[in-house]
C-alpha positions in Angstrom: 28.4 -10.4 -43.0 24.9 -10.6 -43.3 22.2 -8.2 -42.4 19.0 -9.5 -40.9 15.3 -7.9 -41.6 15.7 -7.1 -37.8 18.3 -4.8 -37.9 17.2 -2.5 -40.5 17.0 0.5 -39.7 15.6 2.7 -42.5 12.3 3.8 -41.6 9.5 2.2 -42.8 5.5 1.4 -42.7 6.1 -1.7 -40.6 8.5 0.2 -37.8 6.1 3.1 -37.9 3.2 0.8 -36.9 5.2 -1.0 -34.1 6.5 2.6 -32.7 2.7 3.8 -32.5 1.3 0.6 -31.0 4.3 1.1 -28.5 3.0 4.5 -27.9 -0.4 3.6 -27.5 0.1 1.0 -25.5 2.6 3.2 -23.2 0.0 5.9 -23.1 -2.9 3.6 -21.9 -0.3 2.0 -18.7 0.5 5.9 -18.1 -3.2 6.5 -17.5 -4.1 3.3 -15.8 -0.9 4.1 -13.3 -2.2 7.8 -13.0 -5.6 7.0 -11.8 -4.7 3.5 -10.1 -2.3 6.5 -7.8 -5.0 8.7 -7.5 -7.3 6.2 -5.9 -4.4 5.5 -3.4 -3.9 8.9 -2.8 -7.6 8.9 -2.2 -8.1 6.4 0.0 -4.4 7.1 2.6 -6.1 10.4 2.9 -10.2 9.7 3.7 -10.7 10.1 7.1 -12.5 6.8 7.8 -13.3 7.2 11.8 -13.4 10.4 13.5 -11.2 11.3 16.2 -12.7 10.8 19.1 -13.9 7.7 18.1 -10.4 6.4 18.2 -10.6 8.3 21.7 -12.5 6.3 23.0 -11.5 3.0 22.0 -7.8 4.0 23.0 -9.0 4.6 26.6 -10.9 1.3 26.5 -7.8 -0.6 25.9 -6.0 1.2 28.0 -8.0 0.7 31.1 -8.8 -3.5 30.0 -4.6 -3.8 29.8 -4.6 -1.3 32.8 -6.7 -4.1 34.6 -5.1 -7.2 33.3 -1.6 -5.5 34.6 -2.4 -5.0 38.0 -3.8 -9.0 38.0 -0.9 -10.0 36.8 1.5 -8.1 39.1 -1.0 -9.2 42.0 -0.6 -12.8 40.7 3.1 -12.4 41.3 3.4 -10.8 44.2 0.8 -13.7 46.0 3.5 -16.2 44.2 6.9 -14.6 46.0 4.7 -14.5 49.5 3.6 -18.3 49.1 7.2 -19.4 47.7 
């Protein structure tokens, strides 16, 4: 049975290279993940609009679908009286 260069394993110049290239290389995606998670972390957690700024806009929608259900319903009930 023959042995191929690829399945030697006796260490040697050229596996040592590969292993620290593989290193390197695994060291830099580490890092890039790390900070890429940090900036994540970063932005889920920045408060972007204050509270009673949303408030406000909640009680705006609120009272605009408060307005367009009570149209609607009236709508309904003027349709069962004229049916």
């Amino acid at each position: 049975m023959m042995i191929g260069w690829w399945e030697n394993t006796d260490p040697s110049i050229g596996s040592d290279l590969i292993r620290d290239f593989c290193a390197i290389f695994d060291a830099i995606g580490v890092t890039l993940l790390k900070t890429i998670y940090k900036v994540f972390f970063l932005v889920a957690n920045a408060t972007i609009v204050n509270g009673e700024v949303i408030k406000v806009f909640y009680s705006r929608v609120q009272l605009i679908l408060g307005i367009i259900m009570i149209f609607k319903l009236a709508m309904s009930i003027l349709n069962i009286i004229i049916n």
